[in-house]
C-alpha positions, 0 to 999 in steps of 0.5 A: 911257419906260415909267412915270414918277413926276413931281414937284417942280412949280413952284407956276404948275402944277396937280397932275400924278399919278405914273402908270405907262406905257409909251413909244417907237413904230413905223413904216409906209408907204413914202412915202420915197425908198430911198436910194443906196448911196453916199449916207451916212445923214445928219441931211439925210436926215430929211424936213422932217416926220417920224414917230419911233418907238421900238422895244423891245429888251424884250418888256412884253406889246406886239407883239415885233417885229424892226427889219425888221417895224417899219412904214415910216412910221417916218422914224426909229427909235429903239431903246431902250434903251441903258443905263448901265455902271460907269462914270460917264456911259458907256453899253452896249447888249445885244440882248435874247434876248427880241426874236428876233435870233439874232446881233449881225449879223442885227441889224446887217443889218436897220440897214441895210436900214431906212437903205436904205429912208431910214429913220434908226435911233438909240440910245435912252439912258436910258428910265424906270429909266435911271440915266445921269448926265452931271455933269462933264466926265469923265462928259461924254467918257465918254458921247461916247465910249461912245456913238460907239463904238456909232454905230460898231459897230451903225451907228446914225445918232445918239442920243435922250436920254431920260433921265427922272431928272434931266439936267445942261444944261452937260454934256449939251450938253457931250456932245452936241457932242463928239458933234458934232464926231465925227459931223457927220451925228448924229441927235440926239432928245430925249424929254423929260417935260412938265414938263421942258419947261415952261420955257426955264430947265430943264435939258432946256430948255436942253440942246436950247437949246445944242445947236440948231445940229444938233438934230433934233427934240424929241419931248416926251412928252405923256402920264403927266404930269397937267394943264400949264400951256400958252404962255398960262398956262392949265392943260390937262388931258393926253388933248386937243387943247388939251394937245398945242397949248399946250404945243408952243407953249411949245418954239415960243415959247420958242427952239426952231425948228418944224422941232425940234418933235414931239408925242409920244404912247402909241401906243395906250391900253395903252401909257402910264398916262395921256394916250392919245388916237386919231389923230384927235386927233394929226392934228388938233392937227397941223393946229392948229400947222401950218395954224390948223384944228382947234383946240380952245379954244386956238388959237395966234398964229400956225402954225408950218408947219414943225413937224418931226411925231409921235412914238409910244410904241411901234413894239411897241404900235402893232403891237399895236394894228394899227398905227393910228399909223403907218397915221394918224397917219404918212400926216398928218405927211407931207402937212402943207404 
């Protein structure tokens, strides 16, 4: 999710700039109930509108932070990343000296803490320079296989895939059911580029389409990308309130339901190369979707009141940038209707 070169728009889009930046997010509040001892983390868990965050295992120059320090509005956490290893489709994932663990299990212990406090951890897979390829059916099970042994092993609760170059629908969705069926429960995320999401025919597209039944949101990314083409065939340039509501209805509209839908942004102007935009901004393009207010010049046909919230790009910046995101953009995504 840091930088990331787009191309290959279709001919309805405007230009879009290969920008550089970084992405995934952090947490505050404790607006959620902890959960029992006995209850186990499940997808149920995630509260109708929730705050995603990704937490860097890297430090880039944001705030280095343990999971434990990662503010509690995050519903869920999304730890990036985990990454691909000789063999095709399979991924691993290493704890970063950098980051401050001084053990596997300290790192483990802070999962469950923050799943104690009814917040879902993930497994990120891919990011910008990730080069995990799902293109056959072997790759395809060594992708669930690889991944559910490290549910199994650190704790995590599901997987985001945010694989940022190139993504084959068949097997993907082939994947993430097997996935599925060996973990009823599994949190599943997408993090998606905007042109990746531009049509139901395109292969991200169509990955979240196969796999709706237990989806859990689609945090697209709503930044590095340049002008789009909204729902109503009108181009938006990225950093409005426009940008993020006619292209959210382009998922709403287009067979996902509201509650798979998150608007994903850099949690501060440092943390992308391009389409930063203040809270204010996040908040009221949520209203917009949700309630019809606040909109700018685009205003959808309808509101879609179960829109499932926000995603930030990273827990580490927003930290360091004195955790505006969570404090703002949290506490709005929860008291939407």
């Amino acid at each position: 999710m840091p930088a990331r070169l787009l191309a290959g728009l279709t001919a309805a889009l405007l230009t879009t700039a290969a920008l550089v930046g970084t992405s995934t997010a952090q947490a505050a509040g404790t607006h959620r109930p902890a959960r029992s001892a006995a209850a186990a983390t499940t997808a149920a868990a995630v509260p109708r509108h929730a705050v995603t965050g990704y937490w860097q295992n890297f430090d880039n120059g944001a705030t280095v932070q343990k999971l434990k320090e990662v503010d509690g509005a995050y519903d869920i956490i999304a730890v990036s990343f985990a990454e691909a290893t000789g063999q095709p489709g399979a991924v691993t994932f290493q704890l970063d000296p950098a980051v401050g663990y001084g053990s596997t299990d300290e790192f483990k212990a802070d999962i469950k803490a923050k799943q104690a406090a009814g917040t879902s951890v993930i497994l990120s897979v891919g990011g910008e320079r990730g080069a995990v390829s799902v293109s056959d059916a072997a790759s395809a099970r060594n992708f669930t296989d690889s991944v559910s042994g490290l549910m199994d092993t650190y704790g995590f609760d599901g997987v985001d895939i945010d694989l940022e170059n190139g993504l084959n629908a068949t097997y993907m969705t082939q994947a993430l059911k097997a996935l599925h069926d060996r973990h009823g429960d599994v949190v599943v995320t997408m993090a998606p580029q905007t042109i990746d999401m531009q049509s139901p025919q395109n292969e991200y597209f169509k990955t979240a389409l196969g796999i709706k039944d237990f989806l859990t949101a689609v945090n697209m990314q709503y930044y590095n990308s340049g002008s789009m083409n909204g729902c109503d065939g009108k181009v938006y340039a990225q950093g409005t309130v426009d940008f993020l509501t006619a292209l959210a209805c382009i998922q709403l509209e287009g067979g996902l339901d509201p509650s798979q839908v998150g608007i994903g942004v850099p949690a501060s102007a440092r943390a992308a190369g391009g389409g930063y935009v203040a809270p204010s901004v996040v908040n009221a393009a949520l209203d917009c979707l949700t309630r019809g207010s606040n909109c700018g010049s685009f205003k959808p046909s309808r509101t879609y009141p179960g829109l499932r919230g926000a995603m930030a790009w990273s827990t580490n910046w927003d930290a360091a940038n004195g955790n505006a995101f969570a404090t703002q953009v949290g506490a709005h995504v929860h008291g939407l209707p």
